[in-house]
C-alpha positions in Angstrom: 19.1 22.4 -4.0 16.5 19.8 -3.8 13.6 20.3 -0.9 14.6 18.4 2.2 13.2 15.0 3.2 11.7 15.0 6.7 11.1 11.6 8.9 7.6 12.0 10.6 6.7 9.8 14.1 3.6 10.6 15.4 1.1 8.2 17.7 -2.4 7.5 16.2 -5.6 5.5 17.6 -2.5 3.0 19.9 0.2 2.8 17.1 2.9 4.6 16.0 3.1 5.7 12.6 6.9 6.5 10.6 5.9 8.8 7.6 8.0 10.8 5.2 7.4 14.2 4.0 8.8 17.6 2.4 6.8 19.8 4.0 6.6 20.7 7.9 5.6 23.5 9.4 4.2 25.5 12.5 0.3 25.3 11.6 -1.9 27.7 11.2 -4.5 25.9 13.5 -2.9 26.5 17.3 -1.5 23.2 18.6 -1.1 21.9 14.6 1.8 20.8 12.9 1.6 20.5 9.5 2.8 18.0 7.5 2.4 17.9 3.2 4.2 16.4 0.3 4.1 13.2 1.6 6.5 10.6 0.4 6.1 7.0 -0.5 7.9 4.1 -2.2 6.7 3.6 -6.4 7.6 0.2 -6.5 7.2 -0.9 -10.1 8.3 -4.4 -9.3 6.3 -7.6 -8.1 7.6 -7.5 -4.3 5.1 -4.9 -2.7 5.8 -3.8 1.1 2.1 -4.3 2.6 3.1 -1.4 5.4 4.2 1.0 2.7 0.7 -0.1 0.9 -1.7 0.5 3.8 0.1 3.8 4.6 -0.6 4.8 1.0 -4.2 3.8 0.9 -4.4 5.8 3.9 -2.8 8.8 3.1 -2.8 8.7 -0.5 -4.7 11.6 -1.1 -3.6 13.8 1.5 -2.9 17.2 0.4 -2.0 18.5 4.0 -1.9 16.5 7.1 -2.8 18.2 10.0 -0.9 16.7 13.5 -1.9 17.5 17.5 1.7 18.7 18.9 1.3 16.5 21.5 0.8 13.3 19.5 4.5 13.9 17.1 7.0 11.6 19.0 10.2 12.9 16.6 10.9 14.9 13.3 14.2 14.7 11.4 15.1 16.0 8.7 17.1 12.7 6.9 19.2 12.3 3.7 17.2 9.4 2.4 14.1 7.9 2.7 14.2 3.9 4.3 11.0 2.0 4.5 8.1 3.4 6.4 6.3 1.6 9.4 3.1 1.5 11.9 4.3 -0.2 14.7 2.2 -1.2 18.0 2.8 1.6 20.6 2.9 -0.9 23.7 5.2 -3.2 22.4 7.2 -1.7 19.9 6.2 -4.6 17.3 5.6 -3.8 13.7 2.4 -4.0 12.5 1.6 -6.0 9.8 -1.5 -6.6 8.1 -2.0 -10.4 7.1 -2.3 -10.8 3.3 -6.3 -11.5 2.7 -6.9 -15.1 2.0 -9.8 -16.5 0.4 -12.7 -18.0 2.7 -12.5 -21.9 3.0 -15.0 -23.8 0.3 -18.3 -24.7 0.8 
Protein backbone atom coordinates (compact mmCIF):
# COMPACT_ATOMS: atom_id res chain seq x y z
CA UNK A 1 0.00 0.00 0.00
CA UNK A 2 1.76 3.03 -1.03
CA UNK A 3 2.21 6.02 1.76
CA UNK A 4 -0.59 8.53 1.49
CA UNK A 5 -0.27 11.82 -0.25
CA UNK A 6 -1.34 14.80 1.96
CA UNK A 7 -2.40 18.48 0.61
CA UNK A 8 -0.71 21.12 2.92
CA UNK A 9 -2.36 24.99 3.25
CA UNK A 10 -0.67 26.97 5.56
CA UNK A 11 -0.29 31.03 5.62
CA UNK A 12 3.27 32.42 5.53
CA UNK A 13 4.83 36.14 5.71
CA UNK A 14 0.82 37.39 3.81
CA UNK A 15 0.51 34.39 1.31
CA UNK A 16 -0.83 31.26 1.29
CA UNK A 17 1.23 28.41 0.43
CA UNK A 18 -0.49 24.82 -1.22
CA UNK A 19 2.33 22.11 -0.55
CA UNK A 20 2.25 18.37 -0.86
CA UNK A 21 3.71 15.86 1.43
CA UNK A 22 3.76 12.15 2.85
CA UNK A 23 4.43 12.85 6.15
CA UNK A 24 2.24 14.79 8.86
CA UNK A 25 2.29 14.52 12.15
CA UNK A 26 1.55 15.94 15.79
CA UNK A 27 5.12 17.54 16.50
CA UNK A 28 7.26 17.01 19.01
CA UNK A 29 7.73 20.86 19.63
CA UNK A 30 4.15 21.96 21.38
CA UNK A 31 2.04 23.96 18.99
CA UNK A 32 4.16 22.07 15.78
CA UNK A 33 2.90 20.25 13.03
CA UNK A 34 5.19 18.48 11.23
CA UNK A 35 5.29 18.18 7.81
CA UNK A 36 8.31 15.80 5.68
CA UNK A 37 8.62 14.03 2.48
CA UNK A 38 7.73 16.79 0.56
CA UNK A 39 6.45 16.32 -2.91
CA UNK A 40 7.09 18.16 -6.12
CA UNK A 41 6.54 17.95 -9.82
CA UNK A 42 10.06 16.35 -11.93
CA UNK A 43 9.30 17.89 -15.02
CA UNK A 44 11.75 16.61 -17.50
CA UNK A 45 10.25 18.58 -20.34
CA UNK A 46 10.86 22.23 -21.58
CA UNK A 47 7.45 23.75 -20.05
CA UNK A 48 8.57 24.59 -16.31
CA UNK A 49 5.64 25.78 -13.75
CA UNK A 50 7.63 28.98 -12.13
CA UNK A 51 5.27 28.40 -8.82
CA UNK A 52 6.26 24.75 -8.61
CA UNK A 53 10.08 26.14 -9.20
CA UNK A 54 10.18 28.76 -6.46
CA UNK A 55 8.42 26.32 -4.03
CA UNK A 56 11.21 23.94 -4.82
CA UNK A 57 14.02 26.34 -4.43
CA UNK A 58 12.51 27.12 -1.32
CA UNK A 59 11.85 23.95 0.22
CA UNK A 60 14.09 21.86 -1.71
CA UNK A 61 16.17 20.74 0.91
CA UNK A 62 13.78 20.44 3.62
CA UNK A 63 14.10 17.33 5.56
CA UNK A 64 11.24 18.27 8.10
CA UNK A 65 9.14 21.26 7.95
CA UNK A 66 8.11 22.48 11.14
CA UNK A 67 4.43 24.47 10.97
CA UNK A 68 2.76 26.93 14.02
CA UNK A 69 -0.89 25.19 14.40
CA UNK A 70 -2.30 28.27 14.07
CA UNK A 71 -0.93 29.22 10.73
CA UNK A 72 -2.27 25.49 8.78
CA UNK A 73 -5.50 26.73 6.97
CA UNK A 74 -6.40 22.81 5.72
CA UNK A 75 -4.81 19.27 5.49
CA UNK A 76 -6.22 16.48 3.28
CA UNK A 77 -5.17 13.63 2.64
CA UNK A 78 -5.83 13.45 -1.58
CA UNK A 79 -5.43 10.66 -4.23
CA UNK A 80 -3.24 12.63 -6.54
CA UNK A 81 -1.03 15.36 -6.46
CA UNK A 82 -2.42 18.64 -8.92
CA UNK A 83 -0.12 21.64 -9.23
CA UNK A 84 1.01 23.47 -6.16
CA UNK A 85 0.48 27.25 -5.49
CA UNK A 86 1.42 30.56 -3.31
CA UNK A 87 -1.39 32.64 -3.61
CA UNK A 88 -1.89 36.33 -2.06
CA UNK A 89 -3.76 35.87 1.26
CA UNK A 90 -5.93 39.19 0.74
CA UNK A 91 -7.10 38.53 -2.48
CA UNK A 92 -6.95 35.11 -3.21
CA UNK A 93 -4.73 35.77 -6.50
CA UNK A 94 -1.96 33.51 -7.42
CA UNK A 95 1.25 34.63 -7.11
CA UNK A 96 3.44 34.62 -9.76
CA UNK A 97 6.92 35.55 -10.04
CA UNK A 98 7.66 37.51 -13.40
CA UNK A 99 10.25 35.62 -15.52
CA UNK A 100 13.69 37.69 -15.03
CA UNK A 101 14.39 39.80 -18.04
CA UNK A 102 17.56 41.20 -19.01
CA UNK A 103 18.29 44.98 -18.07
CA UNK A 104 17.76 47.46 -21.06
CA UNK A 105 21.29 48.27 -23.02
CA UNK A 106 23.49 50.84 -22.43
Amino acid sequence: MPKPLYKVTFLNAGKVYELYARHVASGALWGFTEVGELVFDVNEGLVVDPTEERLRDEFGNTRLLHLPMHSIVRIEEVEKKSQSAIRDAATGERVVTPFPMPGKPR
